[in-house]
N, C-alpha and C positions, 0 to 999 in steps of 0.2 A: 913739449910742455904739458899736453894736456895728458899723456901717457904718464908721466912723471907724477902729476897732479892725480891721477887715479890711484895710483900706487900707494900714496901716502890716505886714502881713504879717502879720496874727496869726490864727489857726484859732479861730475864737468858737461858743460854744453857748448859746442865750440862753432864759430864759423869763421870766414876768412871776409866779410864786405861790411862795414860799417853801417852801413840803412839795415840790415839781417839782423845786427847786433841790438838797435836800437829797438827794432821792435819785439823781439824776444827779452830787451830786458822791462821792457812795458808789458808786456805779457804775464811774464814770471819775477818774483820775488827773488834776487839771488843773494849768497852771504859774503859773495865777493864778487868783483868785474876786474878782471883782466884785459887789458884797450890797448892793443898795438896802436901809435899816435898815427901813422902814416897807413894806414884803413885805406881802401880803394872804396869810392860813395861819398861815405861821409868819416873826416876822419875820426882818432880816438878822441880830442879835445871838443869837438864837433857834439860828437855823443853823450861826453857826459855831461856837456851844458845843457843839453835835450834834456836830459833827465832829471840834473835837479832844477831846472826849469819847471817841470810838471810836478816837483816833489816828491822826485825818487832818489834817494838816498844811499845806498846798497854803496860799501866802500868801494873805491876805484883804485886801482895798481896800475898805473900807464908805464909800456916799455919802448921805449925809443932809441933811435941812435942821437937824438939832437941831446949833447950832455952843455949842455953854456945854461948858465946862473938864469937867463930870462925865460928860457922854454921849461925848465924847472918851477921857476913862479908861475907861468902860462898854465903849468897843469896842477899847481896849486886850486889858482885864482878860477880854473874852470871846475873848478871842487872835487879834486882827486884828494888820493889819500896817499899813494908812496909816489915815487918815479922810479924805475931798474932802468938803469941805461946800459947799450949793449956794446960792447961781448959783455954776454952775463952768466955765469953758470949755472943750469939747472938746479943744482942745490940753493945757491943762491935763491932762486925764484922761490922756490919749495918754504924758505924760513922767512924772504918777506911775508908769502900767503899767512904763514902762521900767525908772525908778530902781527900783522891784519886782523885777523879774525881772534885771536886772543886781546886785541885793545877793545875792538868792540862787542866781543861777548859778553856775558853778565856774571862772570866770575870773582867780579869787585866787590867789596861792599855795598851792604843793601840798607845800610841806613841812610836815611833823608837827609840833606846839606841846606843848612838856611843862612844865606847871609840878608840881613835887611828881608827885604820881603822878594828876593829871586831864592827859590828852592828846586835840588835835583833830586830826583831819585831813582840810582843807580840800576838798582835791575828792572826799572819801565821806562831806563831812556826817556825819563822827561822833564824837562825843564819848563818853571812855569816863572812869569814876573808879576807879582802884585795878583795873583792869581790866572792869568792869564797865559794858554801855553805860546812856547816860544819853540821855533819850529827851525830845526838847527842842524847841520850837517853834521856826519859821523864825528870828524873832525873838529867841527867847531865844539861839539858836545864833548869831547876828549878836551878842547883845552879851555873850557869854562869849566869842569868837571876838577881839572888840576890846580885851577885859582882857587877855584871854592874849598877843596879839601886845606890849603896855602893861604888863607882868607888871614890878611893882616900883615902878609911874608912878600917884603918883594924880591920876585922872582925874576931871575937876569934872560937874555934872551936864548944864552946858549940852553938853562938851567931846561925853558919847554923846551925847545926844540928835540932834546934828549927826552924827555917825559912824555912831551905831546906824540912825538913822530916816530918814541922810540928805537930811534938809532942814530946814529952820528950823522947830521943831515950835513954834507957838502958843500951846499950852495949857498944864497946868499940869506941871509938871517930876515932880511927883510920880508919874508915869507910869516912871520911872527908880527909884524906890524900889519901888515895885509889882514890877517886872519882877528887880530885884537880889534882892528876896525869893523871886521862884517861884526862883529858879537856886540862892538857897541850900538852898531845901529838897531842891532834884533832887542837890545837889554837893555840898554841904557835911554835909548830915544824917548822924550818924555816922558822920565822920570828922573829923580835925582840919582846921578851917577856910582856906581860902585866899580867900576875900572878904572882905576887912575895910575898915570905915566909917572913915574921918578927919573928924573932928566938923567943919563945916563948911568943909572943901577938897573931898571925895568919897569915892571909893570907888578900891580897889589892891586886885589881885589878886597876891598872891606865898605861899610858902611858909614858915612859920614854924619856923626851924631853932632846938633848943633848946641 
């Protein structure tokens, strides 16, 4: 993989132990994490809860053989960004990394998003609420980023999971309500609400004028 991963122009650091991993990615900034889940130490789930624990962020791609709907939320819910379950093919690996690092690049639009008083702005990855910044996983920032561009539109849950995760996620959808929750507690918590549920059509993000 990582021979693979050089090929395509990518600067790779590799080990094989889990505790090795975690403190090389505390160490170093990287633009993506690779986490075999079954890591001898500590595993890949293990790891990247360390790290957005301490508010490191760096997107995560977990490869495992556990393919069932809950060890997929598991490496959701521990703030990954894809899962590759295996047999995988190297190509394969090769075009998640991409679709990865092309969602969280800065290749988007660079103008400011204001709904109500929570504002993003696309190429410094920031989100702030009522001025205040909101401090948010690659992830979470991708799918508050797809509401607010969507501010008014509700959007069904297949509709992110294809926009947020960018590719035909497999598993269980409920990985969209998990994630709509962490953002209400980061954006909504004490103040008045801008994410609201429509009982089976989805989820819209707008402002509630009274």
């Amino acid at each position: 993989m990582s021979t693979a991963l050089r090929y395509q122009g990518h600067s790779v650091t590799q080990t094989d132990n889990g505790a090795k991993a975690l403190d090389l990615a505390l160490d170093a900034a990287f633009d993506l994490i690779v986490l075999d889940v079954m890591l001898p130490g500590l595993d890949g789930f293990e790891v990247c809860r360390r790290l957005r624990d301490v508010g490191r962020f760096s997107p995560v791609l977990f490869l495992t053989a556990r393919d069932q709907p809950e060890d997929r939320i598991n490496g959701f819910v521990t703030g990954g960004d894809d899962y590759l379950t295996k047999p995988f093919s190297v190509d394969e690996l090769v075009l998640r990394v991409a679709a990865i690092l092309r969602r969280v690049g800065n290749d988007g639009p660079s103008d400011l998003l204001v709904v109500g008083d929570l504002t993003l702005d696309p190429a410094g990855q920031d989100v702030r609420r009522a001025g205040t910044l909101v401090d948010l996983s690659p992830t979470e920032f991708r799918l508050v980023h797809y509401l607010m561009v969507n501010a008014g539109v509700v959007l069904s849950k297949s509709q992110i999971l294809v926009n947020v995760w960018d590719y035909d996620y497999e598993g269980s959808s409920n990985v969209v309500e998990l994630y709509i929750g962490y953002l209400r507690r980061k954006i909504d918590d004490g103040h008045e609400p801008l994410i609201h549920t429509r009982r089976g059509a989805g989820y819209v993000m707008r402002e509630v004028v009274a």
